[in-house]
C-alpha positions as CSV (number, residue, x, y, z in Angstrom):
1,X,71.8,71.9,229.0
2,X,72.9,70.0,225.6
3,X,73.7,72.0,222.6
4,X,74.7,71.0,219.3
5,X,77.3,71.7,216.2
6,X,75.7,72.8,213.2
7,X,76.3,69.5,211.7
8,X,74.5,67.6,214.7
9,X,71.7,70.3,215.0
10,X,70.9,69.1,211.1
11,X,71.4,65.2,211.8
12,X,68.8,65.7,214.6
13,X,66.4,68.2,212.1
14,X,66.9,65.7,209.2
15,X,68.4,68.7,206.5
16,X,71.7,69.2,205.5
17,X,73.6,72.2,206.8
18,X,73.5,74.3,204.4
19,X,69.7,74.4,205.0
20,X,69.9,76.0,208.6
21,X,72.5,78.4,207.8
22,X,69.7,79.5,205.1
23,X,67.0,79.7,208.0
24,X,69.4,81.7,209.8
25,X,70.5,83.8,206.6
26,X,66.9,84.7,206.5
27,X,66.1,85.5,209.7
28,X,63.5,82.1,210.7
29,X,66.1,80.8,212.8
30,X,68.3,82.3,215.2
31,X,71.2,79.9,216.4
32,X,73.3,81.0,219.5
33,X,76.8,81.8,219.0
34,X,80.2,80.5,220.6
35,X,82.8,83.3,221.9
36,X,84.4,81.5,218.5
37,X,81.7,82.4,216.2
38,X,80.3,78.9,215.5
39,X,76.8,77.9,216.2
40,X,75.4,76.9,219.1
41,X,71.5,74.8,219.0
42,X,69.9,74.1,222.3
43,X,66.8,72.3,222.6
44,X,65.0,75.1,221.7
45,X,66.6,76.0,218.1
46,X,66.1,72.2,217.8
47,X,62.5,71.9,218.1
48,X,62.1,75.5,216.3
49,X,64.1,74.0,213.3
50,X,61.6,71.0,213.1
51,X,58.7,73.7,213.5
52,X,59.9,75.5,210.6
53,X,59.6,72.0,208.5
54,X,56.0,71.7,209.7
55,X,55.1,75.3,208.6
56,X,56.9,75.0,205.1
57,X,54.9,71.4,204.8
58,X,51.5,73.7,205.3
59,X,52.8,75.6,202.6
60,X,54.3,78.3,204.9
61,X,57.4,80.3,203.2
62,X,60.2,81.5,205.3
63,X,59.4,84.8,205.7
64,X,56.3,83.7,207.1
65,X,57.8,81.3,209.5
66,X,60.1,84.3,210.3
67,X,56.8,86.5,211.1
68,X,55.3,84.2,213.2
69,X,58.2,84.4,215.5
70,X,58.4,88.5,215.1
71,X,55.0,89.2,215.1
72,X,52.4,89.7,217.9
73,X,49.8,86.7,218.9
74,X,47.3,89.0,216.6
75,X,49.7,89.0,213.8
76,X,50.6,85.5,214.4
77,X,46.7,84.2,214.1
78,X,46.4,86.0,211.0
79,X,49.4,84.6,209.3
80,X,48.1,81.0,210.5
81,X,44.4,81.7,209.8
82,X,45.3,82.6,205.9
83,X,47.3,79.7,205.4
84,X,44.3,77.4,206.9
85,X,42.4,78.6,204.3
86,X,44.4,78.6,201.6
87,X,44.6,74.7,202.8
88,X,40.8,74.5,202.9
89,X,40.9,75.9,199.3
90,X,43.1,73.7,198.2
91,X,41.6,70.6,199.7
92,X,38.1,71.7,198.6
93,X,39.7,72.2,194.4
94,X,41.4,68.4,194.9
95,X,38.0,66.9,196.1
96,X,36.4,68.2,193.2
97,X,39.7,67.0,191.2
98,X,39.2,63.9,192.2
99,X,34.9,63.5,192.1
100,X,35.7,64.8,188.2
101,X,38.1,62.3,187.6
102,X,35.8,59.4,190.1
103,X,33.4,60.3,187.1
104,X,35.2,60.4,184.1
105,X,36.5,56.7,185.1
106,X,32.7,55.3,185.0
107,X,31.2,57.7,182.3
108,X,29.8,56.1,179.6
109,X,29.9,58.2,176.7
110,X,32.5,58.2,174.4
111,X,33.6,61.5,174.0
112,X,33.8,63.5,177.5
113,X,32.0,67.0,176.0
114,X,29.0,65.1,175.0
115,X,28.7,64.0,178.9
116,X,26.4,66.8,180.9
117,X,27.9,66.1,184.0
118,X,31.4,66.4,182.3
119,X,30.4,69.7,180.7
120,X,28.9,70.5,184.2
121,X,32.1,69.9,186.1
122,X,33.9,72.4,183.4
123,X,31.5,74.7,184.4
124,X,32.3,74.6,187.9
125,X,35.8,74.4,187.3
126,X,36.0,78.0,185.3
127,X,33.8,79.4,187.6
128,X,35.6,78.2,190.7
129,X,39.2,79.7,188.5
130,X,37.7,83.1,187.8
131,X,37.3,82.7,191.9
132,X,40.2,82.1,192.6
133,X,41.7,85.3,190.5
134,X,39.5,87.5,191.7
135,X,40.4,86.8,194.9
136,X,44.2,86.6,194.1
137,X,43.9,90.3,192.7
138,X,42.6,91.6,196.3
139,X,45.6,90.1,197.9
């Protein structure tokens, strides 16, 4: 079996050291340790290291990378199921980011609150807001 230095292990993850000592300070990664004290990454810590990157690219923190580990398949499917979503939200507010901005580029009247379908996407977009506080208050 190959293992690795810290300084390898984050050569191979593609973050600097200081960045799995972090993980491990926070309990998302758990390195194995030498009779010396230093760190020892197996293929295993490896591939969870580059699983962490994925989950904080969805928009994951690290104590919810830490959780998925820790937590039961239940717990685990929550944790992932609320991030999809938050992902689908997200996705769905850029569409209409972009559709009001798609519109704004070929509307032809001068001033953009004179525009109906301007005004409309406003409309939308404080009513979509309050949404999105009302729900942020429940969590």
């Amino acid at each position: 079996m190959t293992t690795w230095r810290i300084g390898d292990a984050a050569a191979l993850v593609n973050v600097p050291t200081h960045v799995l000592r972090h993980w491990e300070e926070v309990g998302a990664l758990e390195p194995a340790r030498l009779a010396n004290g230093h760190r020892s990454y197996d293929d295993e810590t490896i591939t969870r290291a580059r699983l962490i990157r994925l989950c904080q690219r969805a928009g994951m923190s690290l104590a919810e990378i830490r959780d998925l580990y820790r937590g039961d398949g239940e717990h685990r499917a929550a944790l992932v199921r609320d991030r999809r979503d938050r992902i689908a939200d997200q996705i769905g507010r850029l569409h209409a980011a972009q559709d009001f901005l798609d519109h704004v580029l070929a509307c032809a009247h001068p001033i953009v609150s004179t525009c109906p379908e301007c005004s409309s996407f406003a409309s939308d977009a404080v009513q979509s807001e309050e949404g999105v506080s009302s729900t942020r208050r429940d969590d």
